[in-house]
N, C-alpha and C positions, 0 to 999 in steps of 0.2 A: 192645430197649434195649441190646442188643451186652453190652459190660462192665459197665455199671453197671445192676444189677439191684434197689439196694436201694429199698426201700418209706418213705413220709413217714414212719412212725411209726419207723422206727430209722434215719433218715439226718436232718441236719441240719446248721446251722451256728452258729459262737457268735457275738452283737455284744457287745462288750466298750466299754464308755461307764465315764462318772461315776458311772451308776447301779448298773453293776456289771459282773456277767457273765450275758447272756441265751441261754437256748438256742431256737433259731427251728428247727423242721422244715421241710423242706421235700424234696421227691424231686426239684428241678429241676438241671441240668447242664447245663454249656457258656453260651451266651449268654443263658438264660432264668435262669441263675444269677447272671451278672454282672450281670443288669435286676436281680435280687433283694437281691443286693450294694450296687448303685447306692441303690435305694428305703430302704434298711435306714438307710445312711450322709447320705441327706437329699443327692446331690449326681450330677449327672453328671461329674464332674471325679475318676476313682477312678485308686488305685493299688495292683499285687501286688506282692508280695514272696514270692519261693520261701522258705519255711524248711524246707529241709531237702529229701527228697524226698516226704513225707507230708503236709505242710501249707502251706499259700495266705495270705498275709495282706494283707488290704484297708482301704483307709483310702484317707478323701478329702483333695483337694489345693483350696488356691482358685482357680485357674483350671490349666489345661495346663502341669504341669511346675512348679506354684508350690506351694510346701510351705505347711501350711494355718499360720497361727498362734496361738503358744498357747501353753500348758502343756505335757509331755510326758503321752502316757498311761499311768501304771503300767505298770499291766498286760500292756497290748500292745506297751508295751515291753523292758520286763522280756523276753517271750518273744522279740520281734527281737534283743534282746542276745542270746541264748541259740544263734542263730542267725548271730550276727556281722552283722547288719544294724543298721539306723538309727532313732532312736528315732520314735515316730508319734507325732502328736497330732491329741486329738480321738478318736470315736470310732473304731471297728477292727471286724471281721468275718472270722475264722477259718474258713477252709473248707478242704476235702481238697487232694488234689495235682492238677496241672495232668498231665494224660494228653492227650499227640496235641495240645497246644493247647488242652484245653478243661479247665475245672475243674470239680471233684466236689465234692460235698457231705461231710462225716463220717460215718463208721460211727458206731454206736451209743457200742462200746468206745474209738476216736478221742473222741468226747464226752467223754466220762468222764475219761479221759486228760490232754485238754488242759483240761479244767475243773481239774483236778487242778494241772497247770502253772501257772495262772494265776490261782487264790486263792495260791499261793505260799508 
């Protein structure tokens, strides 16, 4: 597994909805992580956003390039402000950093972390 070594039970992602904020494990990276992203978010139509060099932020679009609409989302906007990006709507899905082109999942303490951020 080269770099990333960590185990389902302390790597994960967060989906951040209406319903709240969810913590989903998962040990997958790179494209089996973006299918996990896509499935999470109900949509093949996705989009990241770097925030920062530690964290990924995902949310779907209505079609290629079309911003979904709606309400803004709290929360996961709140953190894109944070970041100087744009606000999302609809739900959102938090993962590690984009290394070599492929994205990572969170460490356990990243969890915690951005769970922390994003009850606010």
């Amino acid at each position: 597994m080269g770099l990333f070594k960590r185990s389902k039970a302390t790597s994960g992602l967060l989906l951040v909805s209406d319903r709240g904020i969810q913590q989903v494990k998962t040990a997958s990276y790179g494209m089996d992580l973006v299918q996990e992203v896509a499935r999470l978010l109900g949509s093949e139509h996705i989009r990241s956003t770097k925030l920062g060099e530690e964290l990924t932020l995902w949310y779907a679009e209505d079609g290629p390039g079309r911003a979904r609409s709606g309400p803004p989302n709290p929360a996961a906007s709140r953190l894109a402000a944070d970041h100087g990006a744009a606000p999302v709507t609809g739900p959102a899905v938090v993962t590690g950093p984009l290394l070599y082109g492929s994205p990572y999942p969170l460490g356990a303490e990243e969890i915690t972390q951005v769970s922390g951020r994003l009850h606010g």
